[in-house]
Each structure stands twice: as structure tokens, then as C-alpha cells.
N, C-alpha and C positions, 0 to 999 in steps of 0.2 A: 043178318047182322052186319054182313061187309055191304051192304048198299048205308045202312044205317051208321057206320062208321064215314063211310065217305062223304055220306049229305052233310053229316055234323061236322068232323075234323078239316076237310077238301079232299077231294081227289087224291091230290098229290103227296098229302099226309101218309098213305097205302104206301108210297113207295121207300116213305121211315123209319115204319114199322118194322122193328128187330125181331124177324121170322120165329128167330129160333129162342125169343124171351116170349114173344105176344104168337103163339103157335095156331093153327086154325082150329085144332081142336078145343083152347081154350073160348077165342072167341067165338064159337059154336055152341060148347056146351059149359063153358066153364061160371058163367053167372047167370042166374036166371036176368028176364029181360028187364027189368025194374033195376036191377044193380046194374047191367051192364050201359044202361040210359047214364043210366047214375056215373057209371066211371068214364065215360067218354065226355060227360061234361065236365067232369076232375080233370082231364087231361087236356080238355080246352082250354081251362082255367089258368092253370098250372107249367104248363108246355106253352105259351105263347110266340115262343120264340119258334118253336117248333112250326106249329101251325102254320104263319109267314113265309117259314121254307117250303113247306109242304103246300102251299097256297104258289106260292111260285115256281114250286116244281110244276104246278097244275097248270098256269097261267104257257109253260114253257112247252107243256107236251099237248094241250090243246083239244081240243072235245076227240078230233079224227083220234088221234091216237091213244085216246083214253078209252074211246069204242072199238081200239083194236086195230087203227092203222097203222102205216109206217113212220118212224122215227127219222128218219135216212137223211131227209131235206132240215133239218133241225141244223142251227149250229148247235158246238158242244156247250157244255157248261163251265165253267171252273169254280174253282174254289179259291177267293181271294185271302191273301195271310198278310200279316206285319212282319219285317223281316227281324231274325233275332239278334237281340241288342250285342255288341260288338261285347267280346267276351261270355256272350250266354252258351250254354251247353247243355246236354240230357242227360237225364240221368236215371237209369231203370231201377225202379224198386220193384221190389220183390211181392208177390202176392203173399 
């Protein structure tokens, strides 16, 4: 099912994946194979946004290192932001 996850989502979609919500036991055993077809195409759907990061995470780490090479010769990544509008601020709410 994780090779089946990667051909449909990309590669790099794997390195998305919130371990500890999408667990390996679920995708192992958590839908038979008909539903779980089924919900990685909901998530393709649905996640686009997703997908494109995860398609360019792919794009960035490269066949070698997806087979297990090293990362090392890489640059980094970043994460680009807008900066917050003069007087904006956070504010924690409470769960």
C-alpha cells in the first residue's frame, strides 16, 4: 500500500504524511484495498495543494535519494511567508 500511495500521491507526498493521524497500521490494515484506492483518490482530489508540495518535495530529493541516498549535496529548503501587516499580532486560543 506505501508503493501504492507513492505512484498515486508522489513520492514526496510520504514525507506529508502526519505519522501520527495516517499511522502505518492504518494504512496497512485499516481499509480494505477497494476503499483505500478509493481514498487516496479523495486525497488527490481534495489536497491539491498538497500534492504540488509533496510533487516538489519529490522533484528536490531526487530518484538517488528516494532510493535511499544521501541528502547532504542538497541545498536547504525554505519556507517563503508574507511578512505581518504592521500592527498584526497572535493570538492563542484555547482548544
Amino acid at each position: 500500500r506505501w508503493l501504492e500511495t507513492a505512484e498515486t500521491l508522489g513520492w514526496g507526498c510520504l514525507c506529508l504524511m502526519p505519522y501520527d493521524t495516517i499511522t502505518s497500521s492504518w494504512v496497512e490494515q485499516g481499509l480494505r484495498a477497494a476503499e483505500f484506492t478509493i481514498w487516496l483518490a479523495l486525497v488527490k482530489k481534495v489536497n491539491k495543494q498538497a500534492i504540488g508540495v509533496g510533487n516538489a518535495i519529490g522533484d528536490w530529493l531526487g530518484q538517488d535519494c528516494i532510493a535511499g541516498g544521501p541528502i547532504a549535496p542538497k541545498e536547504l529548503l525554505g519556507i517563503e511567508t508574507v511578512p505581518l501587516a504592521e500592527g498584526a499580532r497572535f493570538e492563542e486560543v484555547a482548544d
